[in-house]
N, C-alpha and C positions, 0 to 999 in steps of 0.2 A: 751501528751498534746492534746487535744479536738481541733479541727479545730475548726475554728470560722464561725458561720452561715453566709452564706450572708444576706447583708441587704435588706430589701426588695425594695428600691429606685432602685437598680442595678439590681434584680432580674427583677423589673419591665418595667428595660428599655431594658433589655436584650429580653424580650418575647415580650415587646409591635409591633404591626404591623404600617404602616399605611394605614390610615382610606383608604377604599373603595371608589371611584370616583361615582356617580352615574350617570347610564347612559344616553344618550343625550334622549330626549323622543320626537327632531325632526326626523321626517321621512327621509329616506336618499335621499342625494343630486340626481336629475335627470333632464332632460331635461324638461321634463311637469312639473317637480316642481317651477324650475327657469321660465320658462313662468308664470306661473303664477302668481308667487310674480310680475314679471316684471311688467305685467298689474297691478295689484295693486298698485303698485308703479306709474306706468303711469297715473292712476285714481287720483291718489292723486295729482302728483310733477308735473304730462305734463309729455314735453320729456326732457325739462332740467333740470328736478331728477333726472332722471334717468342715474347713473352712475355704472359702474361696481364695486364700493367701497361698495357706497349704498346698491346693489342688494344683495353681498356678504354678510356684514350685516345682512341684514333682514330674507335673509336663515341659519344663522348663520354658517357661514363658511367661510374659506380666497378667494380670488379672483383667485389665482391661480387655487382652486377645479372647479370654472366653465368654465373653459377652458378645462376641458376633458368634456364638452358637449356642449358648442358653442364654434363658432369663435371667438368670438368678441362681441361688444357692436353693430354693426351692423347687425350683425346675430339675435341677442336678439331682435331688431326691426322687421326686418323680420316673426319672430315665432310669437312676441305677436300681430302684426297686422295682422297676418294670423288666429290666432289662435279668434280672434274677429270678424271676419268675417267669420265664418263659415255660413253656411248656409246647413238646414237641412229640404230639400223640402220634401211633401208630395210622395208617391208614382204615384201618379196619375200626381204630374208636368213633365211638358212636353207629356204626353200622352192626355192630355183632349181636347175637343173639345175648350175652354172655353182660348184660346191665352190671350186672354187681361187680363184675374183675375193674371192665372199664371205669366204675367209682373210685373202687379202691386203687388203683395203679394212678390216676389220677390225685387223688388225696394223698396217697405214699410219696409221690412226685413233690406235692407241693410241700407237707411239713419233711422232707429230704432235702430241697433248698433252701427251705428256711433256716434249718439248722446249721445247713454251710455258711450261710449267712447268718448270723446270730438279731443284726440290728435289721434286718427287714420285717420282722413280726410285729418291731415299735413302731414303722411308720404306716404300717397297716392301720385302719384304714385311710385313704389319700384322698386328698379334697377331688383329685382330679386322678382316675384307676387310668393305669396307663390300658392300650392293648393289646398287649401278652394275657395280664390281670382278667381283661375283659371278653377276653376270649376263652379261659378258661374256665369263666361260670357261666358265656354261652352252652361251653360245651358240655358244661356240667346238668345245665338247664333241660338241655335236649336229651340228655342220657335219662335222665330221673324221670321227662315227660316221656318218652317213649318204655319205659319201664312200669307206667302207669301211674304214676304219680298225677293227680288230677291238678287242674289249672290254680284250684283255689289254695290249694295246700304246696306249690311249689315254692313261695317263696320263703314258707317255712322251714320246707323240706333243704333248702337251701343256705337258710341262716345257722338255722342247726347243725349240717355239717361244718360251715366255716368255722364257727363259736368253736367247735368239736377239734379240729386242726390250727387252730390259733391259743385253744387251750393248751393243749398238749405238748406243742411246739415251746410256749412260753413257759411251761412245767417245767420241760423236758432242760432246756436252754439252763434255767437258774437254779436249778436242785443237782447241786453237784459237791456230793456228798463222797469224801474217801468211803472204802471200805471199813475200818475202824470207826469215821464216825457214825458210819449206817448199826456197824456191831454195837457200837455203845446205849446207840439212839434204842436200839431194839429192847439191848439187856435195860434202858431203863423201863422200858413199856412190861418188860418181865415183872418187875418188882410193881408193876402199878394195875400186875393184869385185874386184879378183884375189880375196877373201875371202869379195865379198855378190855376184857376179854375178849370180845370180838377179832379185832383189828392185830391185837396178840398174838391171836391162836394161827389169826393167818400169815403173818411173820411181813406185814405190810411195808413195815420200814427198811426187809432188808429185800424185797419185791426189785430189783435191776431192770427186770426184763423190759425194757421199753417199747419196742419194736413191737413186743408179741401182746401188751397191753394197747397198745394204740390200735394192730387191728384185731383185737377181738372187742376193742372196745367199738370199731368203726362197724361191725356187725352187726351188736346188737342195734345199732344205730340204722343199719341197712333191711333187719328183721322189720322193723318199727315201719320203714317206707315199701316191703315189698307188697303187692297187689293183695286183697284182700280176696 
């Protein structure tokens, strides 16, 4: 008697595979990768986005995977406020005749990232400065002592400008006022001049210029430290 053919239902489920996964077409998990998204994420959320669930997420990966390259969600601050603060001087900084450009380009540099970054001014200052951070008030150190800034007044001369750019930045960041509300704000200083005549006469409230107040503010500031 003739076996009986298989049917093909059975045949087919006998031979079928299954299907192939395709593979992930993210680039693999790393420390410089995880900074990065973080600041995007930073960019976006501030720093109360920014959680280690989140971040996991968005690299598409579990939170456990980025503990084998940070510590923590404090470390992750660390990297990405370091990592925005770089600073990439010319060759010629710190060698030129020219102390007060190399300050100010340097100062303009730093409250110019901060402002791209809004939430790096808050986490200033960090238990632990990364070195980009630390490199840039070596550098700053050297410019101001070779500019003659004596040893005893450097760390003054140093705190001062920081205060001075972390002021400005954080002004700069939260006073963001329409045009109408600046006009209003002024017409009421009008009606209250007999009290603020000063601040009035010079039209303070509706003052925009940001840029050109930071450095003429960062002058007299640089007057104060040139060589006696």
């Amino acid at each position: 008697m003739a076996a009986k053919p298989r049917s093909a239902s059975k045949r087919s489920q006998r031979t079928e595979l299954p299907p192939m996964q395709e593979a992930s077409s993210d680039p693999p998990l790393s420390r410089e990768r995880i900074v990065a998204i973080a600041v995007e994420l930073l960019d976006a959320q501030g720093i109360d986005g920014l959680t280690m669930r989140r971040l996991a997420d968005r690299l598409g990966s579990g939170v456990m995977s980025l503990y084998w390259h940070v510590d923590n969600k404090e470390d992750v601050f660390d990297l990405a406020l370091d990592s925005v603060l770089e600073y990439r001087a010319s060759p010629e900084t710190g060698e030129s005749p020219d102390w007060r450009g190399d300050v100010v380009h340097m100062l303009e540099n730093w409250r110019a990232r901060m402002l791209r970054h809004p939430w790096s001014a808050s986490l200033l200052p960090r238990r632990a400065l990364g070195p980009n951070i630390l490199s840039r008030l070596e550098m700053l150190s050297k410019t101001l002592s070779r500019a003659g800034v004596a040893d005893a007044d450097l760390n003054a001369a140093i705190w001062s400008l920081w205060n001075y750019v972390m002021g400005a930045t954080l002004t700069r960041a939260s006073f963001d006022l329409s045009e109408e509300d600046r006009a209003a704000a002024q017409q009421r200083l009008t009606r209250l001049s007999e009290h603020y005549p000063t601040i009035e006469r010079s039209r303070l409230l509706l003052d925009n210029d940001w840029d050109g107040t930071f450095r003429k503010g960062l002058d007299f500031l640089l007057d104060g430290l040139s060589p006696r």
